[in-house]
Structure formats: structure tokens, C-alpha cells
C-alpha positions in Angstrom: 136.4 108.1 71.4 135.8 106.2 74.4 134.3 109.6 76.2 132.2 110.5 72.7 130.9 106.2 73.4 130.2 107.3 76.8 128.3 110.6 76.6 126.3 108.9 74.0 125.5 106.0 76.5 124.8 107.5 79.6 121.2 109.5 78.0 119.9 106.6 76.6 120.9 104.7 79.5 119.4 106.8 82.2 115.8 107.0 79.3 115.4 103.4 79.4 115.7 103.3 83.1 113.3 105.9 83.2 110.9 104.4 81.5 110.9 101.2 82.9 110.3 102.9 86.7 107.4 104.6 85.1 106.0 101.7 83.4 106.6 99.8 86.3 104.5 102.8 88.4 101.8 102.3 86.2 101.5 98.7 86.4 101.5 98.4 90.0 99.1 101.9 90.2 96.7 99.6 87.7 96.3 96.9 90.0 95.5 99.4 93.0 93.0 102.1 91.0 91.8 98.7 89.5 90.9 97.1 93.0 90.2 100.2 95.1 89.4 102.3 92.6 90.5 106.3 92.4 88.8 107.4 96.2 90.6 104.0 97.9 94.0 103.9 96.0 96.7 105.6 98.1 99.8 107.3 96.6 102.1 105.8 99.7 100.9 102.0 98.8 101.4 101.8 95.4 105.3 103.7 96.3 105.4 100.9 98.6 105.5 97.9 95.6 107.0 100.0 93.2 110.9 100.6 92.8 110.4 104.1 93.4 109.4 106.4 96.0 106.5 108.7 96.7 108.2 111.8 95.5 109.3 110.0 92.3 105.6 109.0 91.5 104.9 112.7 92.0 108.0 113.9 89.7 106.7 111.9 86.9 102.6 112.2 87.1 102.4 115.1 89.1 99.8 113.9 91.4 97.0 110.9 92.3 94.6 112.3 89.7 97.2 112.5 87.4 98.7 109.1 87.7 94.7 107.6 88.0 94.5 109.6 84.0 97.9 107.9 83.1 96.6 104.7 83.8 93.5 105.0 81.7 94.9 106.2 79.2 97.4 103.2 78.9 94.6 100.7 79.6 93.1 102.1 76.5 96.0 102.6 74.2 97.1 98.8 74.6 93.5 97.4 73.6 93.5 99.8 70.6 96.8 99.2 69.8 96.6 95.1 69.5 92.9 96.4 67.1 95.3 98.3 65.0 98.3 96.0 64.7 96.1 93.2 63.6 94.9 94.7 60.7 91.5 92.8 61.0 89.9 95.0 58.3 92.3 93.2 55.7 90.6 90.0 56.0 87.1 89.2 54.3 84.1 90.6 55.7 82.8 87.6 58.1 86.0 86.9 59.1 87.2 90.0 59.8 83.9 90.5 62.1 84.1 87.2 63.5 88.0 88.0 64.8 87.3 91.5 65.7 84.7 90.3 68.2 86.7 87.0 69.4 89.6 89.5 70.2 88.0 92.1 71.9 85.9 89.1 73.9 89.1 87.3 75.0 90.5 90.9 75.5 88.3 91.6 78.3 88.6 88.0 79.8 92.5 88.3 79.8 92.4 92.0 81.1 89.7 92.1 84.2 91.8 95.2 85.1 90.6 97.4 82.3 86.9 96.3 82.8 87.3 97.8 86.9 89.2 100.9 85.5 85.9 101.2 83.5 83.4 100.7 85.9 85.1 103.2 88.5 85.4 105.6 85.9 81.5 104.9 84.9 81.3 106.2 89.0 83.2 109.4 88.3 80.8 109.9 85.2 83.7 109.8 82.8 84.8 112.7 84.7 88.8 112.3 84.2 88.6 110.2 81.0 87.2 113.4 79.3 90.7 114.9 80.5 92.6 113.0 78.4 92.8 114.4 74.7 94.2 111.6 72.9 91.1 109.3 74.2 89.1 110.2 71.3 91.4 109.7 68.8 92.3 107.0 69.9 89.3 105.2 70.1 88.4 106.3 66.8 90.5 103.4 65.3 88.1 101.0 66.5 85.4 103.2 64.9 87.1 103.1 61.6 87.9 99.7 61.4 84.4 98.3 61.8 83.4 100.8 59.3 85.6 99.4 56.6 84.3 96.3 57.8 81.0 97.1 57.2 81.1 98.5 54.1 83.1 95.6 52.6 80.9 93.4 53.8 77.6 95.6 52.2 79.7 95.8 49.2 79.9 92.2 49.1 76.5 91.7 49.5 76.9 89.9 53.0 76.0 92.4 55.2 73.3 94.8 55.8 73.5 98.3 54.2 73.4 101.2 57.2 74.7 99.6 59.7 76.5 102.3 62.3 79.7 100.8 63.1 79.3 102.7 66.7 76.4 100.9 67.3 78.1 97.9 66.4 80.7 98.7 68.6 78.9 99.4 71.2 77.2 95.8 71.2 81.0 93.9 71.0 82.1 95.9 73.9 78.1 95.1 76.3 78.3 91.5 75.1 82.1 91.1 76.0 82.2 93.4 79.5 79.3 91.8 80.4 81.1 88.3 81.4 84.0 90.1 83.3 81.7 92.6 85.2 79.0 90.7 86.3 80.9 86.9 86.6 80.5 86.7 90.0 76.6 88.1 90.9 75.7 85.6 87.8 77.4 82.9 89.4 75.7 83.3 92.7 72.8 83.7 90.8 72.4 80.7 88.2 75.5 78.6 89.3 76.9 79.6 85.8 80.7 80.5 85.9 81.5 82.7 82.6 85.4 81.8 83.3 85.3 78.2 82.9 86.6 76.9 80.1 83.6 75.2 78.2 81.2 77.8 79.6 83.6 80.9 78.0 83.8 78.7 75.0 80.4 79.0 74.3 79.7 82.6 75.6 82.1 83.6 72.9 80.5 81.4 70.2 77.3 82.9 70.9 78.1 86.5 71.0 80.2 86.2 67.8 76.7 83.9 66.2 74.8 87.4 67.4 76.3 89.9 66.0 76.4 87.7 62.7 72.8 87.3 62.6 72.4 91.2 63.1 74.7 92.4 60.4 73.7 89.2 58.1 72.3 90.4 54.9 68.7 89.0 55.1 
């Protein structure tokens, strides 16, 4: 019995170790694509603050370009994945907006990561995001949710009719990237610091008061 415990022990043992070493590759390989971006990250560096080895990032990724996709693609999955687990399309039509775009606003703020990973990529021209096959999938959630939205909230009478819940999208995600990716030119600019407390506070009371007014049934 005690061999049978074993054998069944040592597999899922040696799984969740190798998992955590390739989460933990990924986290640390975030923080250097992030900063450096895919042309200044080097496969030796991120080895070096990892508890693995160079050969071992190559083993499970196959190689820089590789382990640059990875990362994307898990920058992506956990912001769709918090969308989907919060159900936001269950709640009444202006609230459910209002929380879809406080969420994805603090999401950006809490994560300045994912808004470099997306401006780097912008500079490849989307060029390895479009390698990644469950992208689109993915971010179809997102796509599907503000639809329902939408069309509750016509239904209701408290939205516009026609509204295209990309284009919708596609004004969250501007207004919210906006205070992340340009924080520091605006505030050498105007003086204005988007990550102070009040100032954030009423950045996200506006863009949420925005997209309101746009969608508001007239």
C-alpha cells in the first residue's frame, strides 16, 4: 500500500513543482519583456532571478520568442478571466456597465505590466500576438459580455438601440490605458499625476460618467 501511496504521490508531486518553476519563469520573464521589452529582454537574466536555469526556460518554452508569446498570452487570460468570473452581465444594465468599466480601469492601474506588454507588442505590429490561437477566443468573452449588456440595457429601455459592444469596448480599454501609458509625459506636462489617489478617483468617475452618457437612452 505504502508503494501504491507513493507512486501515486511522486507524479503529482513532481506536476506541481513543475508548474510553480514555470509560473515562476513567467512572472519574472513579465517584469523583463515588460521593462525591456522583447529586443532588450535577455534569456540569461531572467534565468538569473528565476529558480531555474537557462536550459530549463528553454525545455519548457522552447525559446525567447516563445516564452515573450507565453507571457502575453497569460497577461491576457488573467484580465479575461477576473471579466468572466465576475459575472458582471448578471447585474442590471447600469450597473453592470458601471462595474465592467471600474474593473477594467482599476485593472490597468493595478497591472502597469500588461499595459508595457501592450505597447511593445503595438511595436511588433501585433506580430506574435497573432501567434497565439486562443487570443481570439479569448477575448471574445469580453465581446460577449458587453453585448448582453447592451441588449439588456436597450431592452430595458436605458440604453441606446445599436450600440457595437466592440466599439464600446474599445472606448473602456482607450479611456482606461490612457492613465497607465501616458502618466508620466502628462505629468511633465500639466503637473497632473493620474496615480494619486483623489486625482485616480476622479479619472475613474469620469470615464465611467462618459461612457454612461454615450450609451444613455436619449
Amino acid at each position: 500500500m505504502k508503494a501504491l501511496a507513493d507512486t501515486e504521490t511522486k507524479p503529482s508531486k513532481r506536476s506541481r513543482e513543475a508548474a510553480e518553476t514555470r509560473e515562476n519563469i513567467l512572472e519574472v520573464a513579465t517584469h523583463e519583456y515588460a521593462d525591456k521589452g522583447l529586443a532588450g529582454a535577455r534569456i540569461d537574466e531572467i534565468a538569473e532571478k528565476t529558480a531555474s536555469s537557462k536550459r530549463m526556460i528553454y525545455y519548457y518554452f522552447g525559446g525567447k520568442d516563445e516564452l515573450y508569446r507565453a507571457v502575453l498570452e497569460r497577461a491576457y487570460h488573467r484580465i479575461r478571466a477576473q471579466e468572466q468570473d465576475a459575472h458582471f452581465e448578471n447585474l442590471p444594465p447600469v450597473e453592470a456597465l458601471r462595474a465592467i468599466i471600474g474593473h477594467n480601469f482599476d485593472y490597468h492601474f493595478e497591472h502597469p505590466d500588461f499595459v508595457r506588454l501592450v505597447m511593445n507588442e503595438n511595436v511588433h505590429h501585433g506580430e506574435h500576438i497573432a501567434h497565439i490561437a486562443s487570443m481570439k477566443p479569448r477575448n471574445r468573452s469580453v465581446i460577449e459580455s458587453l453585448g448582453a449588456i447592451l441588449k439588456k440595457g436597450a431592452e430595458a429601455g436605458v440604453f441606446r438601440a445599436g450600440i457595437d459592444p466592440v466599439d464600446l469596448h474599445s472606448m473602456i480599454s482607450a479611456l482606461s490605458f490612457y492613465n497607465v501609458s501616458n502618466r508620466h509625459t502628462f505629468l511633465h506636462n500639466f503637473g497632473v499625476d493620474f496615480a494619486e489617489p483623489a486625482v485616480r478617483a476622479k479619472r475613474r468617475e469620469q470615464i465611467i460618467a462618459c461612457i454612461l452618457a454615450w450609451v444613455t437612452r436619449d
